[in-house]
C-alpha positions as CSV (number, residue, x, y, z in Angstrom):
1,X,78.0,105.3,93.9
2,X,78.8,102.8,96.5
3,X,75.8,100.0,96.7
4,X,75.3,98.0,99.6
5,X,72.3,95.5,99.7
6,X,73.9,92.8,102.9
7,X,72.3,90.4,105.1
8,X,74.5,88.8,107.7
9,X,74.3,87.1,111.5
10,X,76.6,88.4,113.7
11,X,76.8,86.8,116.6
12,X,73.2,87.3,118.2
13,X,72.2,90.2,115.5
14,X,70.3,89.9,112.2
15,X,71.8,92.8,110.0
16,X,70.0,93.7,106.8
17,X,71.0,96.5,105.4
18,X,69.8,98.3,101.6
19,X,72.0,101.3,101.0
20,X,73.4,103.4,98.3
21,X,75.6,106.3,98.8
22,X,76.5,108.9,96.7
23,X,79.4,111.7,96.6
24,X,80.4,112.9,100.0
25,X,79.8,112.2,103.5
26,X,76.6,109.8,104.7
27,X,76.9,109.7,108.4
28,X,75.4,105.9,110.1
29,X,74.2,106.8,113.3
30,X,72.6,104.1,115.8
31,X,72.9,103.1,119.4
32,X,75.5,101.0,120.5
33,X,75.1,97.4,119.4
34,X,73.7,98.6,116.5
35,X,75.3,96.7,114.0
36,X,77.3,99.9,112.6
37,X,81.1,98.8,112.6
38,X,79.8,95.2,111.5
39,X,78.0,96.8,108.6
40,X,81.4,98.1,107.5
41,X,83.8,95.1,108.2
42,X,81.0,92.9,106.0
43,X,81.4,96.1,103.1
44,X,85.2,95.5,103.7
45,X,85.5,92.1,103.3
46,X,86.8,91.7,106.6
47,X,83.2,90.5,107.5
48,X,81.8,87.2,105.5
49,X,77.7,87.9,104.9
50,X,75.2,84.9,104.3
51,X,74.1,86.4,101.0
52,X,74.0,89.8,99.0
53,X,75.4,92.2,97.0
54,X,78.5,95.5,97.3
55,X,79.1,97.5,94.5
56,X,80.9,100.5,93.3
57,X,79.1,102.1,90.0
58,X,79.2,99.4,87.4
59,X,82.3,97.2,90.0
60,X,81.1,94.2,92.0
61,X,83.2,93.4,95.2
62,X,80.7,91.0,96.3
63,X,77.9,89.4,94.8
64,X,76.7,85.9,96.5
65,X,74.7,84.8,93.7
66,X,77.3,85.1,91.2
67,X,80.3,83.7,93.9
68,X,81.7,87.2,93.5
69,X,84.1,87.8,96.8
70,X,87.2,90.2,96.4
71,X,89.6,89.9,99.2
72,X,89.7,93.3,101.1
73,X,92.8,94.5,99.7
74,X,91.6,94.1,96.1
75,X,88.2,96.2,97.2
76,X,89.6,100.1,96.6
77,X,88.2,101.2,100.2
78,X,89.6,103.4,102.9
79,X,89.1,102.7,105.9
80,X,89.7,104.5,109.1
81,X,88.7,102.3,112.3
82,X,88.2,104.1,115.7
83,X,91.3,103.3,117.3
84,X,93.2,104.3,114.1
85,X,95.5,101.6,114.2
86,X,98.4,103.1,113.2
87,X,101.9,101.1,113.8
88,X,103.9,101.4,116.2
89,X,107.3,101.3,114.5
90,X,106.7,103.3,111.9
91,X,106.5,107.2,111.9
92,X,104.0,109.4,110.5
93,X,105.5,109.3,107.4
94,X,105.9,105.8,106.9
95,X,102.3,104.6,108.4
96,X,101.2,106.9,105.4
97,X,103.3,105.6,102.9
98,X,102.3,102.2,104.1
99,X,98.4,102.6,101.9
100,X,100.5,102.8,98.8
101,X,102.8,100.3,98.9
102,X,100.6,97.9,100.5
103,X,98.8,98.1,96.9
104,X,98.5,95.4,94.6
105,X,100.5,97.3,92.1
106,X,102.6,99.5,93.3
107,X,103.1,103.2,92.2
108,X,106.6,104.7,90.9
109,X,108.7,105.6,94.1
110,X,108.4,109.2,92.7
111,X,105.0,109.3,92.7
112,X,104.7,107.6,96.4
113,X,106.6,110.4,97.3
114,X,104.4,112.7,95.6
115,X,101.3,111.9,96.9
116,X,102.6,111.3,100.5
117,X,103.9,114.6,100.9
118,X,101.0,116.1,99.3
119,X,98.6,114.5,101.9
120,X,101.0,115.3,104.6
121,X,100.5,119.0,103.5
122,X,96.9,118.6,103.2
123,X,96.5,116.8,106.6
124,X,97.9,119.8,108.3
125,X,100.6,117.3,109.8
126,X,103.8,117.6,107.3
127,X,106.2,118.8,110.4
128,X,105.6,115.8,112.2
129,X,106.2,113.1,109.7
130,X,109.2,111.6,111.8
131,X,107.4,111.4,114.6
132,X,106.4,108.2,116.1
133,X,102.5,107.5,116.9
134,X,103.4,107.5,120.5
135,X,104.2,111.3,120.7
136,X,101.3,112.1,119.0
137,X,98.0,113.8,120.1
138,X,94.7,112.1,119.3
139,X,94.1,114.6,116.8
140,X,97.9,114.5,115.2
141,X,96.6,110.5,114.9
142,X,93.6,110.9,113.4
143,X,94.8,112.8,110.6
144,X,97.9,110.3,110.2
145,X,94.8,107.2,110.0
146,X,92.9,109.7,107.6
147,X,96.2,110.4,105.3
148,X,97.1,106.7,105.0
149,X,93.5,105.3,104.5
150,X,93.4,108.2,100.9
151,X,96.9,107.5,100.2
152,X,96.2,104.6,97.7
153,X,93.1,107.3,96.3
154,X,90.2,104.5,96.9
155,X,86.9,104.6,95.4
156,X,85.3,105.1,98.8
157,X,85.9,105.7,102.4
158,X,84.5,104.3,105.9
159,X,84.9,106.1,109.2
160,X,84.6,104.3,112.1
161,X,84.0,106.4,115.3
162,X,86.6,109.1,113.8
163,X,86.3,111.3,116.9
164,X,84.9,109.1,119.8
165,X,88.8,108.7,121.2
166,X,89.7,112.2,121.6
167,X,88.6,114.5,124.7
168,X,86.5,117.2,124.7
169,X,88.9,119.5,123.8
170,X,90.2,118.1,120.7
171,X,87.1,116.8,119.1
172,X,85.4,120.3,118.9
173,X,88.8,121.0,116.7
174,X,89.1,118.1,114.9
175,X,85.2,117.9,114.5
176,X,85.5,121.2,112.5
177,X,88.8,120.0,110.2
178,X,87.1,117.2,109.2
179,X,83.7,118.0,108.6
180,X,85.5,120.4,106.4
181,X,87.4,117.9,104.5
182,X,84.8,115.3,104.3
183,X,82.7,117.7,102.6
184,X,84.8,118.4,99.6
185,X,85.6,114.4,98.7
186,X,84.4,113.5,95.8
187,X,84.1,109.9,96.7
188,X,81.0,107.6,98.5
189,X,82.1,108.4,102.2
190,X,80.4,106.5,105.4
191,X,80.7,108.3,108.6
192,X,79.9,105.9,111.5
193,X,78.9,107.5,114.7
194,X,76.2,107.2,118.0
195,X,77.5,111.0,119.2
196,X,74.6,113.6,118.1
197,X,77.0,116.8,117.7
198,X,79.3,114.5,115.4
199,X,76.8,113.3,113.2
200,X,74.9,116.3,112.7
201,X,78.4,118.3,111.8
202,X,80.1,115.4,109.8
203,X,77.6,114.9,107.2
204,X,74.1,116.4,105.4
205,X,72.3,113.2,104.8
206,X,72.4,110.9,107.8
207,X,70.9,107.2,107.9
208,X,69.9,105.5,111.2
209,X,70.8,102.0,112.0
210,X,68.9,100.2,114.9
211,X,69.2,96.3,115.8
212,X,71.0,96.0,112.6
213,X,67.6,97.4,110.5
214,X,68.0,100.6,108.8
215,X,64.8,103.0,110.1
216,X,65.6,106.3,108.7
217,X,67.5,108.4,106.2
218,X,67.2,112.2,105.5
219,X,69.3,115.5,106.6
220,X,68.9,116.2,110.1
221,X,66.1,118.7,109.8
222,X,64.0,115.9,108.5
223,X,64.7,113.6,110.7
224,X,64.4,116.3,113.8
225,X,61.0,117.3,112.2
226,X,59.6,113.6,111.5
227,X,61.3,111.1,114.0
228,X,60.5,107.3,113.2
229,X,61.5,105.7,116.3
230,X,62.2,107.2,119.5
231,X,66.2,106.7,119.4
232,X,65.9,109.0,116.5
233,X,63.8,111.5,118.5
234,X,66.0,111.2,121.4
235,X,69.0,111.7,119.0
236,X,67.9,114.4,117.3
237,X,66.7,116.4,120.4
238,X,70.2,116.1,122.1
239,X,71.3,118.1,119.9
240,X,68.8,121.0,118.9
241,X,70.8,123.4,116.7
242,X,73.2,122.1,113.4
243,X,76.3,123.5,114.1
């Protein structure tokens, strides 16, 4: 169970966020603006919030009463941002490897190989793994940012935007891989997206953010049958049918 109880003041918006998520994917929807990729940079680390609390199970990473404030690297999370970051000068097989030996203690060279290869497999993408990121499509990339943000096998995973830079084309395909392999993790995932047909294939329970306030959480036939705000009316009717 990843725990997140944050309040923070990002530039001109007050987030305050209570949230606890489970196994498998919870996908944060919200206009832009939002407050969504800020919620995960301050559950990252990468963030610094005025006060509050992130936990996995009985594992604080932050805690401002207590002066609890693990460095990012020390926090066990995934993290996948929309652009997908990968380097340059490495190929697909070393931008993978890169989540494991970037750890603070470092596996066994056999078993980086292991598990690289292994992910490669499971990504769909061993035949490219001495490619560079440059010949790659944007789907070839998002599975290479996916593969190296499980490689170190963190405790939980956050999604930034995972589809929003590929055309139309490719994100019906990879919308389909990865709702598929998002649904059999069994680790706390966080799906951030403001595209309806995304959020309503990527995960069962969805949570709304608006102006950094959470205002809804349910599956999407809740939320299409009961709308709290108009954004989630608006949202929910742009896409009629879960698919």
């Amino acid at each position: 169970m990843l725990a997140v109880e944050l309040q923070a003041r990002i530039g001109t918006l007050d987030i305050e966020v209570d949230l606890a998520v489970g196994e498998g994917p919870l996908v944060l929807a919200g206009p832009n603006g939002s407050g969504k990729t800020s919620l995960l940079l301050l559950i990252l680390g990468l963030l610094p919030p005025d006060r509050g609390r992130v936990a996995i199970d009985s594992d604080v990473l932050f805690d401002s009463s207590r002066g609890i404030d693990l460095p990012p690297e020390e926090r066990g999370l995934g993290y996948v941002p929309q652009d997908y970051a990968l380097f340059p000068h490495l190929n697909v097989l070393e931008n993978v490897a890169f989540g494991l030996e970037s750890r603070r203690t470092a596996a066994p060279d056999v078993d980086r190989r292991r598990r690289v290869d292994s992910l490669l497999e499971e990504m769909e993408i061993a035949s490219l793994r001495r490619r560079e990121p440059r010949l790659l499509s944007g789907g070839e990339k998002q599975r290479v940012a996916l593969a190296r943000a499980l490689a170190p096998q963190p405790r939980a995973l956050l999604l930034d935007e995972p589809l929003a830079a590929l055309d139309v084309s490719a994100r019906r395909q990879v919308r389909v891989f990865l709702a598929k392999y998002l649904a059999g993790l069994q680790i706390p995932a966080i799906v951030v997206t403001h595209n309806a047909a995304d959020a309503i294939a990527l995960g069962t329970q969805m949570a709304i953010l608006e102006q950094g306030k959470l205002v809804q959480r349910g599956t999407y036939a809740q939320m299409k049958a009961q709308p709290q705000t108009p954004f989630v009316a608006e949202l929910m009717g742009s896409f009629p049918t879960k698919t």
